[in-house]
N, C-alpha and C positions, 0 to 999 in steps of 0.2 A: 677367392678373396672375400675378405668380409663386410658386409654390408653394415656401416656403423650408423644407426638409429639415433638421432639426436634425442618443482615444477613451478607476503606476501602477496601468485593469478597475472594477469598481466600483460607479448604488443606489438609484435613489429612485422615476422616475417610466418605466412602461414603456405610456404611452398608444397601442396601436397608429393607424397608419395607413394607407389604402391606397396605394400608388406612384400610382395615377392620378387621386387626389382632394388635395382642400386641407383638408377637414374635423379637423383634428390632436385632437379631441375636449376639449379648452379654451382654445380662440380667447384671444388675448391674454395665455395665460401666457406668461412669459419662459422657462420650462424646458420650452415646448412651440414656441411662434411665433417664432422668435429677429426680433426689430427691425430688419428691413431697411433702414428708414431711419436710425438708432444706427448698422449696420454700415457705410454705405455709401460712407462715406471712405477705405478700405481695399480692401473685401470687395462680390460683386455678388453677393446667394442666387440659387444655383443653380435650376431649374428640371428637378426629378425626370420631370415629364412628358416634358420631350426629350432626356433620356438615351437612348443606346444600351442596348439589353436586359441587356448584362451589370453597367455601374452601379442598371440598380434591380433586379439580381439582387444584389450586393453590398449594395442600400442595405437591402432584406429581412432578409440575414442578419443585416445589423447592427443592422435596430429590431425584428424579428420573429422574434430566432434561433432561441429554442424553438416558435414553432410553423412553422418552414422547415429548422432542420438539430436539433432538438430530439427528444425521443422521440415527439410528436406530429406531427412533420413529414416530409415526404416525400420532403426530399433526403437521402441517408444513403451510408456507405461502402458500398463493393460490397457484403459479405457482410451487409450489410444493420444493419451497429451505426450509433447514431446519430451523428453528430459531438459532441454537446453533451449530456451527460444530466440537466443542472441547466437550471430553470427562468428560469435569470438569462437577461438579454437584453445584447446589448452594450450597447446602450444605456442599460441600470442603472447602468452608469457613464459611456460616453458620451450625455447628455444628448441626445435626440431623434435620434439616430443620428447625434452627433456635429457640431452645428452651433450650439451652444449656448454663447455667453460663460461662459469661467469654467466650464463645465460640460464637461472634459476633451474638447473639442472635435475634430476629426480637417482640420481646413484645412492645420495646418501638416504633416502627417504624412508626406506625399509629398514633400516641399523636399529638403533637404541633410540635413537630421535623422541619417538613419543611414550617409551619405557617408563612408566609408574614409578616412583621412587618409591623402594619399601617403606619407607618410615613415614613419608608425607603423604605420597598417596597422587604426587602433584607428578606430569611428565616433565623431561626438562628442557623439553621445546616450549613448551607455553607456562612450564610451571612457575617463572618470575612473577607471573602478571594473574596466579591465584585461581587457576583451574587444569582441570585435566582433559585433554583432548587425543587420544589416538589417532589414526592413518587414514583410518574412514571417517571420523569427525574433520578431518584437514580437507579431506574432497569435498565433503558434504560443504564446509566452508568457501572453498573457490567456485562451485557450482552460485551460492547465494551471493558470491560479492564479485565473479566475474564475467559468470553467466546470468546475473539479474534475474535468478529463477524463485519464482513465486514458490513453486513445490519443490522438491529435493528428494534425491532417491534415499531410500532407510541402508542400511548400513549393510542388512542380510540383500541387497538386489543382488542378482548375479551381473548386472552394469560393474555395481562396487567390486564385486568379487574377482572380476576381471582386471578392473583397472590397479587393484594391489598386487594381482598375478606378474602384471607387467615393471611394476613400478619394485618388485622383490624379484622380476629376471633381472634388472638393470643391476639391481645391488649386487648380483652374481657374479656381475664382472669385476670388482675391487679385487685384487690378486692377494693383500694383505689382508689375513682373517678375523687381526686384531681392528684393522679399519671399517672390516666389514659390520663389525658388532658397535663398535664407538665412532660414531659419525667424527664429534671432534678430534678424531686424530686425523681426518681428510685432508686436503691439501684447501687452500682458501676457492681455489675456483670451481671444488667438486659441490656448492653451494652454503656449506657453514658460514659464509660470511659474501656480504652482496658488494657489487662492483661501488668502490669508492673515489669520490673527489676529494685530495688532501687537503686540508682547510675549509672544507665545505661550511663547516658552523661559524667562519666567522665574516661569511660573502653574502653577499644580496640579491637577491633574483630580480631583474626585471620586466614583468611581463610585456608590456608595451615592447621591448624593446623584441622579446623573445617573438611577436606576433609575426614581425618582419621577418626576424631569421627565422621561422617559422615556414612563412611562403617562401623562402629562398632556398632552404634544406630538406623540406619533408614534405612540401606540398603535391610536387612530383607525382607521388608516392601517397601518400595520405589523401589530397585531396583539401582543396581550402577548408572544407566544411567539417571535417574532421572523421566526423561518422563515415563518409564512404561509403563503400560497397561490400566492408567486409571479406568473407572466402567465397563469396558469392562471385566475387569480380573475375570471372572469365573471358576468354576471348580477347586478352587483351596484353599488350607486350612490354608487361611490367610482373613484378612479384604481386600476388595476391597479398592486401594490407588489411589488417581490424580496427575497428574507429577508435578512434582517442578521447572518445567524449559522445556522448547521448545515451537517452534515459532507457534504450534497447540495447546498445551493444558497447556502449562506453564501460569501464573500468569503475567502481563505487570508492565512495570513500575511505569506505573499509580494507579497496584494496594496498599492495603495498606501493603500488608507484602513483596511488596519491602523494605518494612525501615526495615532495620536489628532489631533495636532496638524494634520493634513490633514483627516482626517474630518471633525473640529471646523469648519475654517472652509469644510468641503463645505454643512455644516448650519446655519451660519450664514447662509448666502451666499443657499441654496435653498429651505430647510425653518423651520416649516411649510410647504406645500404651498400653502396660499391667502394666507399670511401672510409672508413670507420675511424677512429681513432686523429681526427684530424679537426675537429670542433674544441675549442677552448673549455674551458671549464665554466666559465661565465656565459659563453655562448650556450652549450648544455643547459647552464640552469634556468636561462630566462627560456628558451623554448617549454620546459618541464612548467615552469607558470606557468607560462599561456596557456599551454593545454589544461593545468588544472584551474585555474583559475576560474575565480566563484562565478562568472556569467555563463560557465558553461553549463548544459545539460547533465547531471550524474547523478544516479542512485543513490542512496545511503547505503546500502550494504548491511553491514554487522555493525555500522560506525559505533551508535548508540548505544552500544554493549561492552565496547570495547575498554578496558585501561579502568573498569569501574570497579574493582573488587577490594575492600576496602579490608577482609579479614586474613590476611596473609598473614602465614605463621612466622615471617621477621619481622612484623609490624610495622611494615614499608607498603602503604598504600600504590596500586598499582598506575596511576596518576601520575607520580611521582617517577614513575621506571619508564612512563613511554616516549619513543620521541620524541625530541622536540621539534620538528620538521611534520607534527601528525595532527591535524587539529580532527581530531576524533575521541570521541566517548568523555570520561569526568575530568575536571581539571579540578586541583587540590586547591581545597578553599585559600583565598587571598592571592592565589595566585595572578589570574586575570586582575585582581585590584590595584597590585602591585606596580605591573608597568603602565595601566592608564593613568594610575596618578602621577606617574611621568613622562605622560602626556604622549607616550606610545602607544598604537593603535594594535592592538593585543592577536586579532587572528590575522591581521597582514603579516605581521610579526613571526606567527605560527607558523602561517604558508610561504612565507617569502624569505626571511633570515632578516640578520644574522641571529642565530640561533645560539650564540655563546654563552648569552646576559643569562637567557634561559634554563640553560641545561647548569650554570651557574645556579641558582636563585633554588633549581629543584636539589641540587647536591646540596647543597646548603640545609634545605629543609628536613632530608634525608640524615645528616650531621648531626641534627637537632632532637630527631625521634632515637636515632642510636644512642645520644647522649653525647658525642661526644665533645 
């Protein structure tokens, strides 16, 4: 039988496993077992046991990072600093080491994803927003905005070299050759498109309110305080959780479930943990506040950098293309002036919804520069 291996960075369940067993330590969840039979009109799960050595050194990193390239772990740079100094696992946001519906899964990641477009030069994973980024620039970026790491491995490490080994086995398994090569011909859950709330942009988040269902839904599990104990948490007769917040092992601005309206339907989709799928959509979103919400402890990440590139060859500044759920990097001039002079409080707005007026006012601006 085959052992099915469960990557935006990111949160919820970091149940380890061993590379050479099937035991995933709760048989039957879907954020641990992923449905090989559901998949298998597509997708064939891989079989970690007959990997080559360097895919289940890759597959380690990816569900096991803190205790393999972590301060507790034994792979580390020369001089001996760790690669990761935060508790988080990739897998806190790739769901079982990335094999998980809906749960920012890594199948498509090896395809065309970050392919250079001949003529522009731009890939078409990030080329909207006016740069080019490859497979090893996307790690190097979830190490800085997930793992809060000061240093970052070069792109030649053999850490890197591994973790693309494992992340081009996953893609091995898409049965269709033409989906292999063109990610967007995937199905929406193999990760082309993140789990959504219908209506999201025109609802309101309330954090106050999310704080309560907060301790009633995840604290369990989470922990009031939010940070935790990370994968450290042993001995102890609950799933292993990663913090949701603090300036060591919390999520940065930069990552993608700062945006409420992702988070939300990360938490809808997944959480509870025994229960899923049974929180309302507004219930979702105010807990997504509260955790992000500006009193809490978080990094910046890449935030500063982000949505800033103002010479895009459609002449659509990239301001204009980000969500509107992201209060991250440049905002296009007049923008913020526009809803405080009436008399809306411009980053509650950002962080909290409704988010329609918005994404209005930037299409509109967008109209303007096309001419039409």
């Amino acid at each position: 039988m085959k052992t099915p291996v469960a990557i935006a960075c990111a949160l919820f369940l970091l149940t380890r496993f061993a590379v050479a067993g099937n035991d995933l330590g709760l048989d039957g969840h879907d954020m641990v077992e992923p449905d090989c039979d559901a998949l298998s009109s597509w997708y064939e799960c891989r079989d970690i046991e007959d990997a080559p050595a360097n895919v289940r050194r890759g597959f380690e990193y990816t569900h096991n990072t803190s205790s393999t390239l972590g301060p507790d772990g034994n792979i580390k740079f020369s001089d001996g600093t760790p690669y990761s100094t935060a508790t988080t696992a990739c897998s806190s946001c790739h769901f079982s080491a990335g094999q998980v519906p809906f749960g920012t899964p890594l199948w498509q990641t090896a395809t065309n994803k970050y392919e250079p477009d001949p003529v522009t030069g731009l890939g078409r994973y990030f080329g909207p927003m006016g740069y080019y980024r490859d497979i090893r620039d996307s790690v190097i970026d979830c190490f800085r905005n997930c793992m809060n790491t000061d240093r970052t491995l070069d792109k030649d490490d053999p850490v890197m070299d591994d973790y693309v080994a494992y992340m081009e086995w996953l893609t091995e398994g898409i049965k269709d050759p033409a989906m292999r090569e063109d990610f967007t011909l995937l199905p929406p859950e193999a990760g082309i498109g993140l789990p959504r709330i219908a209506g999201v942009s025109s609802m309101r988040a309330n954090p106050d309110r999310g704080r309560r269902q907060y301790r009633n839904q995840c604290a369990d599990c989470h922990d009031e305080d939010g940070p935790g104990l990370g994968e450290y948490r042993v001995g102890e007769d609950r799933p292993r959780t990663p913090a949701l917040w603090g300036m060591r092992d919390g999520h940065s601005r930069a990552a993608a479930f700062y945006r409420n309206g992702v988070l939300a339907a990360y938490i809808q989709t997944h959480m509870p943990l025994d229960d899923p799928n049974t929180l309302s959509a507004q219930q979702a979103l105010n807990i997504a506040a509260y955790i992000n919400a500006p009193d809490k402890p978080r990094p910046d990440g890449l935030a500063d950098t982000f949505f800033c590139f103002d010479d895009l060859r459609d002449g659509i500044p990239a301001a204009l293309k980000k969500p509107a759920d992201w209060l991250v990097g440049c905002t296009y001039p007049g923008e913020r002036e526009h809803f405080e002079a009436q008399g809306v409080d411009y980053e509650d707005m950002v962080l909290n919804g409704p988010w329609s007026a918005l994404t209005a006012w930037r299409q509109e601006r967008i109209a303007e520069l096309q001419g039409q």
